[in-house]
C-alpha positions, 0 to 999 in steps of 0.5 A: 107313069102310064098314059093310060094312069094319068088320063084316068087319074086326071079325070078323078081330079077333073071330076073332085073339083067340079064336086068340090066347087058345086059342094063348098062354093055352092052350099054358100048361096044353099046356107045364104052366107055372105063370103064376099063383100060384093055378091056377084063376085062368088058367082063369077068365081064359081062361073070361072072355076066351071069354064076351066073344069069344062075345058080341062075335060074337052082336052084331056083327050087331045092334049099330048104332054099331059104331064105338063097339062097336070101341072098347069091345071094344079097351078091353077088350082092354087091361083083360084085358091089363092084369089079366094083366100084374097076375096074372104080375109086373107089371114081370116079366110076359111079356105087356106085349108084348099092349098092342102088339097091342091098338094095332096092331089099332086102328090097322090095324081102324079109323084112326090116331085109334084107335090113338093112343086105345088108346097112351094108354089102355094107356100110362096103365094100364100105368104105374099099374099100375107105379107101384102096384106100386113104391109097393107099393099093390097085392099084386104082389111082384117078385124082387131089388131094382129101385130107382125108376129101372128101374121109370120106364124101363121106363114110358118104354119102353112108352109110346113103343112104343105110340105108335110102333106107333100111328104106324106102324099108322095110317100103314100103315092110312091108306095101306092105306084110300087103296089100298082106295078106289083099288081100289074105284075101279078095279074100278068102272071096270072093271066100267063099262067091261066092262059098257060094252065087252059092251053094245057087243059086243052092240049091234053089228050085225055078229058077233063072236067072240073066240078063244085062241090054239087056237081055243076061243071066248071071246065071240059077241055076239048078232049073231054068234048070229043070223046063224050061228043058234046059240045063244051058250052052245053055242058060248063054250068050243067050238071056232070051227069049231062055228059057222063050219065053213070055219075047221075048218082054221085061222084065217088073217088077212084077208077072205074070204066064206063059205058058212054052212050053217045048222042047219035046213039052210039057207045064208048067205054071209058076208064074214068079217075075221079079225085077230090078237089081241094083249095090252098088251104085243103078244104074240098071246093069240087072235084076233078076227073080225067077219062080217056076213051078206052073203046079200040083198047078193049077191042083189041085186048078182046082180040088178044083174049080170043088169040090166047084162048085159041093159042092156049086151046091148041097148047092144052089140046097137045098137053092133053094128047101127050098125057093120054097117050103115054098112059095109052101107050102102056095099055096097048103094050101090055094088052098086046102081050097078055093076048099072045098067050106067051107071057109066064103066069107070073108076069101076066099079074104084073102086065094087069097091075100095069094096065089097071095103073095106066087106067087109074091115072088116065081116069086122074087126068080126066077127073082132073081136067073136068074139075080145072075145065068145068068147076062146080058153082060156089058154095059161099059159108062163113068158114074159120079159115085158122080151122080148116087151114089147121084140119088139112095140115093134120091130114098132110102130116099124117101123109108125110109121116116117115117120108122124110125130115119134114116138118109142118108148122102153122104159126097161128090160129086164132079164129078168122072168117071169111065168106068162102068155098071151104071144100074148094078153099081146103083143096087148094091148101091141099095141092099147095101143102102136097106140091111143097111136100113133094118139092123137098125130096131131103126134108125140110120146113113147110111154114104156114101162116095167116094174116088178116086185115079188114077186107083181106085175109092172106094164108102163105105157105112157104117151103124150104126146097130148092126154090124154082128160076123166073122162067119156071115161076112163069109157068106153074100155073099153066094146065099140064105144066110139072117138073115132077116125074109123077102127077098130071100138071093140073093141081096149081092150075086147079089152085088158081082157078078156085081162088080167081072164083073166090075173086082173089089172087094167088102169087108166088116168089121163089128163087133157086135155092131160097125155097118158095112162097104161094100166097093165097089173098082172098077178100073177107066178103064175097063179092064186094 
């Protein structure tokens, strides 16, 4: 046992024992009864008995063999015990029931050993001091006649009590130690792994605080101090809008970036999750939210931006030089030569058919760039998007018919709104259908289906061509990029750029000889 243990346990004892006397021995002069025949002797033993608990308390803390000073002490104990029972009757004495106490204490203060030694002391003194008093070797009279039999009886009795109380005490104190150990054992755990779980909190690189339920801040790790530049203690028992205004009104799950402003006036951006706290049985206590100071981050991706706006400003500069002149080219071959005068009438309508061409397509590609370069703003309706998908479809058929095997499906039709352009929605269904077309130059299937969900609608249109290699669905969408002989290379880019406004997204998934799938996926309500 602990050194620590027994000095506290000694102490209890100490401290029973000085009630015990003050309470039992003292109620006595409180209740005016007579428990020994000569007054004075109770005050005496009441004295003694007060002496010995004062001592006892002055050298609990010098003595070094403790253990043997707990036993010394509960021998007393039963001496004392004994001496009452001899002072009030012996065999009609009150206080036989006090060896019981002096057991249990040892069985409980110290172990089972213990209290089995003090059973026995008590039940050897106790039945001498029995013994002595039937054979009448000691001056104790008792009344009435109480033949031999009693007297061993009642031995017998309070052997076995005081056996049994030392079982039972060493098994309660035997478990009780087991528990103890067990405790000491958790709680060291815990104090490992809470020292090991703050160590980590600590160390992370990212912040991180914790809330309750109403908000008020239960832990911020020292990243969290540095990037908010607040200091810890400031903010743990405050509310977490101290640190990070823009939860002021609520702390809602997800990710998001923020503005931080600083105390000195500065600002950071920060990306922030915020997840629902939970308890081992799964009901909500707080919340939890890791952030992580993104400022040199969007920095630097606004350098790259800028970089691959003058990267892609030159590419398209040069992609649009080689479009004009091609066209341009042609116009000064056939000018040139209609202004010699040489040609033969017949070829002059052809060199004029040419040059009106060449201007029609450098007008295409100008139309086209302004549309992709400077869109027209938004005009947002409730459109059924099964009508106007199953409108440019019908207009496609009637441009494919007798160009070929080629079949135009839409699976479905039942009505489906959602808040869109429809002129520009229809475009890019329109370039979508016309470049699927274009691409199965032997026939084949063009399937068109929609799909909606609650915040999404999905319209796919899938071809049966030849599909394209990763590197080529790489570059489809970039402006002036074809693999066809014919067109300027803007139709997709015109696509992407039309459902980027309608705050969607438009994919692709190809693979040569498989055909290919566009998947346009826009949200049901613009702006949310």
């Amino acid at each position: 046992m602990a050194k620590a243990a027994l000095i506290s346990r000694l102490k209890a004892l100490i401290g029973f024992r000085a009630l015990f006397v003050s309470l039992f021995l003292g109620s006595a002069f409180v209740f005016k009864i007579d428990l020994f025949a000569d007054p004075r002797a109770i005050s005496l033993f009441i004295i003694t008995l007060y002496v010995l608990t004062i001592i006892y308390a002055l050298l609990i803390n010098r003595i070094k063999r403790l253990l043997l000073f707990a036993y010394v002490q509960m021998a007393l104990d039963l001496a004392a015990e004994i001496a009452l029972i001899f002072l009030t009757g012996g065999i009609e004495s009150w206080f036989s029931f006090m060896l019981i106490l002096t057991v249990l204490s040892a069985g409980i203060m110290l172990n089972r050993k213990a209290g089995y030694i003090m059973a026995s002391i008590g039940s050897i003194l106790y039945g001498a001091l029995l013994d002595f008093q039937f054979y009448r070797l000691i001056p104790v009279a008792y009344a009435g006649e109480i033949h031999e039999g009693q007297f061993f009886y009642n031995i017998f009795i309070h052997t076995v009590s005081l056996y049994g109380t030392a079982y039972l005490a060493g098994y309660l104190s035997s478990n009780l130690e087991r528990a103890e150990e067990k405790l000491e054992q958790k709680d060291s755990y815990l104090r490992d792994l809470e020292f090991f779980n703050m160590k980590v909190i600590e160390s992370l690189p990212s912040g991180l605080f914790t809330t309750d339920s109403e908000g008020q801040v239960l832990i911020f790790n020292r990243a969290a101090e540095k990037i908010t530049g607040m200091e810890k203690d400031n903010i743990i028992g405050s509310k977490i809008e101290t640190a990070l205004p823009f939860l002021e009104n609520s702390i809602r799950q997800g990710r998001t970036e923020e503005v931080v402003r600083l105390p000195d006036g500065g600002k950071k951006v920060v990306g922030i999750t915020i997840s629902v706290l939970r308890d081992i049985s799964g009901n909500k206590t707080g919340f939890i939210g890791i952030f992580q100071d993104l400022t040199q981050l969007k920095e630097l991706e606004s350098e790259m931006k800028n970089k691959e706006k003058l990267a892609a400003i030159g590419e398209l500069s040069a992609n649009i030089a080689h479009e004009i002149r091609n066209p341009l080219a042609s116009l000064r071959g056939s000018i040139e030569m209609l202004r010699e005068g040489k040609i033969p009438e017949k070829h002059r309508e052809k060199l004029m058919d040419i040059a009106i061409g060449e201007m029609e397509r450098l007008n295409s590609i100008v139309t086209d760039f302004l549309t992709y370069s400077r869109p027209k703003p938004l005009d947002i309706q409730a459109t059924d998007l099964s009508a106007l998908v199953s409108d440019t479809l019908e207009l496609l058929r009637n441009t494919v018919h007798g160009s070929g095997n080629i079949i135009v499906r839409l699976l479905n039709s039942e009505e489906i709104y959602a808040a869109v352009d429809p002129m520009k929605i229809r475009q890019v269904c329109w370039n979508l259908g016309i470049n699927a077309v274009e691409a199965m130059e032997n026939g084949g299937q063009l399937i068109v289906s929609i799909r909606a969900s609650e915040d999404k609608v999905s319209i796919l249109f899938s071809d049966t061509g030849p599909g394209m290699t990763v590197e080529k669905v790489g570059k489809i969408f970039y402006p002036f990029y074809t693999t066809k002989e014919t067109g300027t290379g803007l139709g997709l880019s015109i696509a992407y750029r039309i459902i980027e406004e309608h705050q969607g997204r438009l994919e692709v998934k190809s693979a040569p000889g498989a055909g290919t799938t566009f998947e346009i996926i826009l949200p049901r309500t613009y702006g949310k």
